[in-house]
C-alpha positions in Angstrom: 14.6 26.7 -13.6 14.2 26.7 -9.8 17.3 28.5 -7.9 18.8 25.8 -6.3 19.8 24.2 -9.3 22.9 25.2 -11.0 23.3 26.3 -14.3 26.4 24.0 -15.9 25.9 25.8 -19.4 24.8 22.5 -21.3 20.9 22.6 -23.0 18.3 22.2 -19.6 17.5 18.5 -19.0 13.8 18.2 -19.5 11.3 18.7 -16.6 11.2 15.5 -14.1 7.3 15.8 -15.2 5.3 18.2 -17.0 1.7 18.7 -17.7 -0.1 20.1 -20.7 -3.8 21.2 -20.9 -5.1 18.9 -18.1 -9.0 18.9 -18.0 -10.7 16.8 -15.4 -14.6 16.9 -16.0 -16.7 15.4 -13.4 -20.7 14.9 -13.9 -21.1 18.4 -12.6 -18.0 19.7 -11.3 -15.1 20.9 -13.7 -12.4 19.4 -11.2 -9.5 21.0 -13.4 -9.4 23.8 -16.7 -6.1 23.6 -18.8 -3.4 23.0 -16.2 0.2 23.3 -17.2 2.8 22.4 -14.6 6.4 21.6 -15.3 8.7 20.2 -12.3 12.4 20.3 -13.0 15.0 17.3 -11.0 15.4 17.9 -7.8 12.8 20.9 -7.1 10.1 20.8 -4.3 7.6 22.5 -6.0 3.6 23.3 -3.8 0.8 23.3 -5.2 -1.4 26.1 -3.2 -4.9 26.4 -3.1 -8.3 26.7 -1.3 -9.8 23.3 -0.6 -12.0 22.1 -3.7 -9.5 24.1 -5.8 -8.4 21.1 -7.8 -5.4 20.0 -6.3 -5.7 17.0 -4.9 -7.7 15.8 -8.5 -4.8 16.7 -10.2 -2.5 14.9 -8.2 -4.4 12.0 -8.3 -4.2 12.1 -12.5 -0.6 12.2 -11.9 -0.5 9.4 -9.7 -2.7 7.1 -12.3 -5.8 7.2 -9.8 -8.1 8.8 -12.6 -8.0 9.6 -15.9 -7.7 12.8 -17.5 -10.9 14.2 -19.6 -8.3 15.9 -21.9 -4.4 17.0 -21.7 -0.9 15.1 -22.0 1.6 14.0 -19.1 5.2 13.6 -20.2 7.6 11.9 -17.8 10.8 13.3 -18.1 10.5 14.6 -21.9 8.2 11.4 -23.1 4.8 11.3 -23.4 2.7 8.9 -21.0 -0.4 8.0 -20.0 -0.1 6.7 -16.0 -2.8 3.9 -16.2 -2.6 3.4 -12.6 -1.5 3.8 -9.2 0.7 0.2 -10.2 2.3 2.1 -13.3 3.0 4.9 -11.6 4.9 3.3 -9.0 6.8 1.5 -11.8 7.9 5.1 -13.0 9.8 6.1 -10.1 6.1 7.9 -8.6 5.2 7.7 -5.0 2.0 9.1 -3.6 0.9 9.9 0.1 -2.4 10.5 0.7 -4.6 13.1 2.5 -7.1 10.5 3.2 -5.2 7.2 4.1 -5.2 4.7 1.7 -4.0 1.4 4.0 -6.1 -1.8 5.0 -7.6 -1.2 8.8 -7.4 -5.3 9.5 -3.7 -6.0 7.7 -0.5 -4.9 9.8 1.9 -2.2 8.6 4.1 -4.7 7.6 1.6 -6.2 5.4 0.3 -2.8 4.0 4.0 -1.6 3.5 4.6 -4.8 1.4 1.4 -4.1 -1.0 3.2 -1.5 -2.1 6.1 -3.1 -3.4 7.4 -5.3 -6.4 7.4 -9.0 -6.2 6.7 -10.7 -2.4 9.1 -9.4 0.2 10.0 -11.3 3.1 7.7 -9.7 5.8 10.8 -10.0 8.6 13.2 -8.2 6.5 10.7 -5.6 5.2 9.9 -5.4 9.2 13.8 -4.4 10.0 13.5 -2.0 6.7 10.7 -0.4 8.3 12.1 -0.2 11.8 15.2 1.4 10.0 13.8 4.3 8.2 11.3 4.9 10.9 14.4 6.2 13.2 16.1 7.5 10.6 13.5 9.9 9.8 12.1 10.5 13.0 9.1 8.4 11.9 8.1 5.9 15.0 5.7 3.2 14.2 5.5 -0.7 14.8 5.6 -2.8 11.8 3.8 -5.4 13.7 0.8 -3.3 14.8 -2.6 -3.7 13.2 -3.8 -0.7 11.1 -7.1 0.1 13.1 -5.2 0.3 16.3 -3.6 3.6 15.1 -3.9 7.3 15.5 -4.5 9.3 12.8 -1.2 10.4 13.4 0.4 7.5 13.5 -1.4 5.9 10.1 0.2 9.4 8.6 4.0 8.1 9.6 3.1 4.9 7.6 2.0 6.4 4.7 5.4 8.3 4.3 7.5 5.4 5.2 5.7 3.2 3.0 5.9 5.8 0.2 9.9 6.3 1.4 10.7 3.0 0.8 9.3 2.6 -2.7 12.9 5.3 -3.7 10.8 7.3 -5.8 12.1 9.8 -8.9 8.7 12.3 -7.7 7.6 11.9 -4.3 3.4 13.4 -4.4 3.2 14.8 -0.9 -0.7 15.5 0.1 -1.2 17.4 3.4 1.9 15.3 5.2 2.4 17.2 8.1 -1.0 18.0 8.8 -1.3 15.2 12.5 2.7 15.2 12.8 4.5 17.5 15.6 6.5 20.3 15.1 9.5 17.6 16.0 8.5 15.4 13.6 7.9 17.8 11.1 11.6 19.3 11.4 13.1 15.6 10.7 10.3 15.3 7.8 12.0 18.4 6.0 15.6 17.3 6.3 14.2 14.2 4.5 12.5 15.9 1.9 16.1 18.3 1.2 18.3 15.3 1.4 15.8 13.9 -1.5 15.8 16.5 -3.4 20.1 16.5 -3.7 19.5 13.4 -4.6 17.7 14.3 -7.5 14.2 13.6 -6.3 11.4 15.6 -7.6 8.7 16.8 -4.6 5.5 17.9 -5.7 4.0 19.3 -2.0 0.6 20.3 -1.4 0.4 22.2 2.2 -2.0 24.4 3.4 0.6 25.2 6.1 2.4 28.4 4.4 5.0 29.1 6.7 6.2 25.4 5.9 5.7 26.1 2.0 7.9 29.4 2.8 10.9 27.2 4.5 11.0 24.3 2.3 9.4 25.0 -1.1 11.8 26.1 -4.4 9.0 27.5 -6.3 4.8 27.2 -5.9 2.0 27.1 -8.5 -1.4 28.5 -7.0 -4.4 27.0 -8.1 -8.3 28.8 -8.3 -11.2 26.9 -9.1 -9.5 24.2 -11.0 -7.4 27.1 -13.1 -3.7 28.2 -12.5 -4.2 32.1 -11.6 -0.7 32.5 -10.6 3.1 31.1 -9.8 5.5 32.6 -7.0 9.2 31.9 -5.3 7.8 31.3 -1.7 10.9 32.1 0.3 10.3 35.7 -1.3 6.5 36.1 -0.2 4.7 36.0 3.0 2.1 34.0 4.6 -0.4 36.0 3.9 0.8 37.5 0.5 0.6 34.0 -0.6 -2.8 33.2 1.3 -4.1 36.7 -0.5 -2.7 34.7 -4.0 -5.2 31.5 -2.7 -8.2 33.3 -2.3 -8.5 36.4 -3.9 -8.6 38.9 -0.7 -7.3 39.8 2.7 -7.2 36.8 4.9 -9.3 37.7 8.2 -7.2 36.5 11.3 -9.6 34.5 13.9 -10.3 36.5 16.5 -10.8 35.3 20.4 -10.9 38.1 22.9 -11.5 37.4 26.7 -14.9 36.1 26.3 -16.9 36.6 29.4 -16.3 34.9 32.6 -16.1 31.2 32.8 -19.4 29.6 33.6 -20.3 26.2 35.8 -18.2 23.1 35.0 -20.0 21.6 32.4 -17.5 18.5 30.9 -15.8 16.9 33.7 -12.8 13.7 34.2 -12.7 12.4 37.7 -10.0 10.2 38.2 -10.4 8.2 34.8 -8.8 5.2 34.1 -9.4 2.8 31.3 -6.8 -0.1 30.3 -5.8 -0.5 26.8 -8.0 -2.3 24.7 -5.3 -3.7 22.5 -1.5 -4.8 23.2 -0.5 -1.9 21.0 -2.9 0.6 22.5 -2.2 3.0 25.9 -3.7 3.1 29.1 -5.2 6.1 30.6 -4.2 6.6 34.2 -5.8 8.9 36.6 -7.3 11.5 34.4 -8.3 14.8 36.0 -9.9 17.9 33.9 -12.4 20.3 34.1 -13.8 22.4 31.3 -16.5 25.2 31.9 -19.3 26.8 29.8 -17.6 30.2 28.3 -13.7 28.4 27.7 -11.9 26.5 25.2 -9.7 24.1 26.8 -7.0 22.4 24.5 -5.5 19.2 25.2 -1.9 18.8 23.0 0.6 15.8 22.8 2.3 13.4 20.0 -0.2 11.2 17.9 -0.3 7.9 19.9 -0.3 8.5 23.4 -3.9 7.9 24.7 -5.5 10.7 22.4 -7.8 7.7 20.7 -8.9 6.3 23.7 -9.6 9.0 25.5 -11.9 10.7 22.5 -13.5 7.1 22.3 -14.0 7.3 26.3 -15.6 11.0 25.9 -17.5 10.3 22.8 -19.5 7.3 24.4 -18.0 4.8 21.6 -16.4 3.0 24.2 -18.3 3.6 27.0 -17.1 2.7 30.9 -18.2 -0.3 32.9 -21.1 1.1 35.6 -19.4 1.0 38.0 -17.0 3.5 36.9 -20.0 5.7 35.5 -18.6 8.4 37.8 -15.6 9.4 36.0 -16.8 10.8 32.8 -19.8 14.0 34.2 -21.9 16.2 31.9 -23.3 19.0 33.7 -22.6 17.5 36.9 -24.8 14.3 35.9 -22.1 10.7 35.6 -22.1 9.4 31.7 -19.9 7.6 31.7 -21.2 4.1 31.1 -24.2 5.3 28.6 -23.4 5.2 24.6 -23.1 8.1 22.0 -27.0 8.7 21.5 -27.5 9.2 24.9 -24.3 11.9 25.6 -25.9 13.5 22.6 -29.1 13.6 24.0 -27.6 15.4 26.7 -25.8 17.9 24.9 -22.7 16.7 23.7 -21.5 17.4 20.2 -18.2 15.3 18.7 -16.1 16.3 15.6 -13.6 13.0 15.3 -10.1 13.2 14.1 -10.9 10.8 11.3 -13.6 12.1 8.7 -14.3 9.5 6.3 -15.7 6.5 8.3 -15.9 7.8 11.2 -16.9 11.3 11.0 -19.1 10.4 7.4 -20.0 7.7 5.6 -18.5 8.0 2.6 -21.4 6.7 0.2 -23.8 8.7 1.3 -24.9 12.1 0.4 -24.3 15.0 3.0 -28.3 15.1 3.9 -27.9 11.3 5.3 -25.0 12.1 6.6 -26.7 15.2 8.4 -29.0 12.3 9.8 -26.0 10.2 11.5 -25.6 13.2 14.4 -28.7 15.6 13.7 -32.0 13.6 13.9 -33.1 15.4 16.6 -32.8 18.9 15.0 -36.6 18.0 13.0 -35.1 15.3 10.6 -37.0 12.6 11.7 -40.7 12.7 13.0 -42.5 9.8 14.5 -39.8 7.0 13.5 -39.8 8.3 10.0 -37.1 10.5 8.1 -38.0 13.8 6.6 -35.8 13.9 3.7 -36.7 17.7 2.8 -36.2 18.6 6.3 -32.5 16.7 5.9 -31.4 18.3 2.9 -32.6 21.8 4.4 -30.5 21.3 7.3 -27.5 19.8 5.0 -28.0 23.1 2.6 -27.6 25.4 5.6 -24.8 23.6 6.8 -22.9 23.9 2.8 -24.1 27.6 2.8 -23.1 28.6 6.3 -19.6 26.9 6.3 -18.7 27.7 2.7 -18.8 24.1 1.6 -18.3 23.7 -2.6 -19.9 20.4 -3.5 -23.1 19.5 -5.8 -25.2 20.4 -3.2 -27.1 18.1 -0.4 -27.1 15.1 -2.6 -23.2 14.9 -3.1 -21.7 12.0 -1.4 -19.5 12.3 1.2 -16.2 11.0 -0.8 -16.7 13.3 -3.7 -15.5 15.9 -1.5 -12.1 17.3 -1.0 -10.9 16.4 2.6 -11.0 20.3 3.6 -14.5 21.0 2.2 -15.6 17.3 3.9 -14.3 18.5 7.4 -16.0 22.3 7.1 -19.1 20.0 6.7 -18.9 17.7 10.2 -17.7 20.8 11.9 -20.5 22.5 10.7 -22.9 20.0 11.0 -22.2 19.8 14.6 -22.3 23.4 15.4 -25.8 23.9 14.3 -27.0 21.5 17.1 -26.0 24.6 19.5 -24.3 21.6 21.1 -23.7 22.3 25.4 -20.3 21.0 25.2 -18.5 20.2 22.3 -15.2 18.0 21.9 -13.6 18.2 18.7 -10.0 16.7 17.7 -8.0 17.7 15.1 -10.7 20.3 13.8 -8.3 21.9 11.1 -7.3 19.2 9.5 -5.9 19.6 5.9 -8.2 22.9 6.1 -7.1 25.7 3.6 -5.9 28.8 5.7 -9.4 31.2 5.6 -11.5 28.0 6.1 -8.9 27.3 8.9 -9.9 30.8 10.3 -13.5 30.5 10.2 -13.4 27.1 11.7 -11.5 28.6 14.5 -13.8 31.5 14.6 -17.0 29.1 14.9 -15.0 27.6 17.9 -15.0 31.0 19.8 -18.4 31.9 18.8 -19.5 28.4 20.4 -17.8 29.6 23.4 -18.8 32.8 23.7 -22.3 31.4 23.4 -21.4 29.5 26.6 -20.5 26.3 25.8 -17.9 24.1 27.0 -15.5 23.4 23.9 -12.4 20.9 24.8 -9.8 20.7 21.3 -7.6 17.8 21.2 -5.2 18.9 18.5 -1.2 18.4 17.7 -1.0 21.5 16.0 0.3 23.8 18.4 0.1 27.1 17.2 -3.8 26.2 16.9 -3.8 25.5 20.1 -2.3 28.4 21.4 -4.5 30.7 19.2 -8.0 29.2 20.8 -7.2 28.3 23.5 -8.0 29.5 27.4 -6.1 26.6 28.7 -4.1 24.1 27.4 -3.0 20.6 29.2 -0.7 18.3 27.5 -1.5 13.9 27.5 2.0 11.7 27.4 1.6 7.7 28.1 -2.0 7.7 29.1 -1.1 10.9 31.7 -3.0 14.3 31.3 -1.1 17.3 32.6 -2.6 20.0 34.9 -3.9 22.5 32.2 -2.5 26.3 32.2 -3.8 29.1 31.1 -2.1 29.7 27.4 -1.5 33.1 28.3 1.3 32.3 30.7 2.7 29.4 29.3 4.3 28.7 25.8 5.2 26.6 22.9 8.5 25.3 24.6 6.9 24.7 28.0 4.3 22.4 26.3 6.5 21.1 23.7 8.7 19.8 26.9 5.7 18.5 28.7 5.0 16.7 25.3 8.0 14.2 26.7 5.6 13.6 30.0 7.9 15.7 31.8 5.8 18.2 33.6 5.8 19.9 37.1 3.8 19.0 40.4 -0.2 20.4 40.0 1.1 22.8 42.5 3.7 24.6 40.9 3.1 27.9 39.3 3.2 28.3 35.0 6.3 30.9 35.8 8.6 28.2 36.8 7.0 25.0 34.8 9.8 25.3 32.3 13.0 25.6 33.8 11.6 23.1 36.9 10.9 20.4 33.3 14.5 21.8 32.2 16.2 20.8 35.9 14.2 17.4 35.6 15.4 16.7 32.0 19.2 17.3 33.0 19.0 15.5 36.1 
């Protein structure tokens, strides 16, 4: 029995779940071998694991998503067979989702009420919404459409929506990995006051110093097998990183890198008005980034990160006449498309993978196609398929990737494995300046490290690599510079090595000193403002 949980003396209650034997067979994967797993009432209990380790399948039997091949579920003491997502919800089960399961063209409102019995009244499920959005430090408009949000922001509805069903066993999947470190704090006094309450938490993270603070007890998963259990407030990071993967975790390593080369990604005054009543404006923009530097760009989901990605990436490219405030290499791009940035050395890893980043019916080599047609895949109008699937191979051997091979399709991946993929996919193209957002996302912690360590290769290579992440120790860890964006703004950018996570977390509020003033005094000068 976990240790927060007192023992009264009377025979133990039965486990809130418990699983026996669960075997998940795929066509060619064994997803999960035997699992046993009991939760008791009221623990928060992570399940730990390299990506493709079986977690997320397993989660997904509980939830009533798939079948099992073979095993039993019993739900508190009585056996049951969760025959789906609808079922589950009926027991007292709520699920949120690594990969977001809402409707892009439906509002929040309307996606919130899918989830629940009978037909709620939209206006009063609105002022629900509003309600446990500041309660839990969770802000999102009920009334905004779906495919106007961040990835951030699309995470805050999944845990609201998921809040308000009351669940008996909340399934947590990666929830923190887009929220801020203020966010995630209110997250976690949700998640205690819960559990007194005699919720069960099952909490997949691959965040371990978050597992360490908030987790009762952890099983660790191995190629679809339980290999071992642990208290995690009496391990370490890395103890319990070294229980994931079977050896030392190697730390990413930056160094100084050489001297920063010629300005190779430039923003000259950008502006761009929203494109939607919910969406921000970008005012004034002004960065530089150089061949040979990692520049970071920080700030909460939902204040102009999306349209500022879509304005680099050439989705949304600028009128002509405003051509000038987007330069590669010193050339103005900023009224061509995608293919033609690419064609001049641009490389983009988006912050959403399936859709955006991959198609999720097709195999990896077609996928290698949608960025990588240049790299010998295609010759005279007409695909090479061997050549694809060579290319998709290198990219699943290079980058670790555990799949079925080239053929797999995209969405039979675990999200982790599916992002090592598009990161790789891009690094191959030796791309000349590289934007990626988000590039960790729900990445276990050695793949984490190697994605980071791809990054500073890239650089050291000399190219110019711009991160827009909300994780802020990733930031600081790869970073040369960092710059924060609040309302459409973008701060001046400081070297990380004389700034820190306080400064930037204040400048996250869009309080941040004149360009002029020195990183020595940029805190205590956002302090005097924030008093005043």
């Amino acid at each position: 029995m976990s240790a927060h949980l007192r023992d009264t003396g009377a025979a133990d209650p039965p486990p809130q779940i418990e699983l026996r034997g669960i075997r998940k067979v795929y066509a060619s994967v064994v997803a999960n071998d035997g699992i046993d797993l009991a939760v008791r009432t009221g623990e928060i209990h992570a399940i730990l694991g390299e990506n493709g380790a079986g977690k997320s399948t397993l989660m997904k039997i509980i939830y009533g998503v798939t079948a099992p091949t073979s095993g039993q579920i019993l739900w508190r003491g009585q056996p049951v067979s969760v025959a789906s997502p609808g079922h589950a919800r009926s027991l007292g089960i709520g699920m949120v989702f690594q990969h977001f399961q809402l409707f892009e063209t439906l509002t929040v409102v309307q996606n919130v009420a899918l989830a629940l019995p009978g037909r709620p009244d939209l206006q009063d499920l609105a002022r629900r919404i509003d309600a446990v959005a500041r309660r839990y430090g969770l802000p999102v408009d009920p009334r905004r459409l779906v495919y106007t949000l961040s990835v951030g922001e699309r995470q805050r509805v999944e845990i609201i929506r998921c809040l308000l069903q009351n669940p008996r066993l909340l399934i947590m999947d990666e929830p923190t990995s887009v929220l801020t470190p203020q966010a995630v704090r209110k997250l976690f006094d949700t998640l205690r006051q819960l559990s007194e309450e005699g919720c069960s938490i099952l909490y997949i993270s691959h965040k371990l110093d978050e597992v360490r603070e908030l987790c009762h007890g952890a099983t660790v998963l191995r190629n679809g097998r339980v290999t071992g259990h642990c208290v995690p407030g009496r391990e370490t990071p890395a103890s319990m990183a070294r229980m994931m993967i079977g050896k030392e975790l190697v730390a990413c390593r930056r160094g100084a890198g050489s001297a920063p080369g010629a300005v190779r990604l430039s923003l000259r005054a950008l502006e761009r008005p929203a494109a939607h009543p919910f969406g921000t404006a970008l005012r004034r923009m002004q960065l530089d980034v150089r061949g040979g530097e990692i520049v970071g760009i920080a700030g909460i989901s939902g204040n102009g990160q999306q349209e500022l990605l879509q304005t680099l990436s050439g989705e949304l490219p600028l009128p002509s006449g405003a051509a000038g405030m987007v330069l590669l290499d010193g050339q103005a791009v900023g009224h061509l498309g995608s293919a033609a940035r690419r064609r001049r050395g641009l490389g983009f890893v988006p912050e959403e993978r399936l859709g955006r980043g991959a198609a999720p019916d097709m195999s990896l080599a077609d996928n290698a196609l949608l960025t990588a047609h240049r790299q010998g895949l295609v010759a005279h109008g007409l695909i090479r398929q061997a050549a694809a699937r060579a290319f998709a191979q290198r990219c699943i051997a290079d980058f670790n990737v555990k799949c079925a091979g080239p053929r797999a399709a995209a969405n039979s991946l675990s999200g982790g494995n599916l992002q090592k993929f598009i990161v790789g996919r891009e690094l191959l193209q030796q791309p000349r300046v590289l934007v990626a957002a988000q590039p960790t996302w729900g990445v276990d912690v050695g793949a984490a490290a190697f994605i980071r360590q791809s990054l500073v290769a890239l650089r050291d290579a000399g190219a110019a690599v711009l991160v827009v992440s909300e994780e802020l120790d990733e930031l600081f860890e790869l970073c040369d510079r960092i710059a924060v964006i609040a309302d459409g703004r973008l701060s001046p950018g400081v070297p990380a090595q004389q700034t820190d996570v306080e400064t930037i977390g204040l400048w996250m509020s869009g309080l941040w000193p004149e360009s002029g003033m020195g990183p020595a005094n940029a805190a205590s000068e956002v302090r005097h403002v924030a008093q005043a």
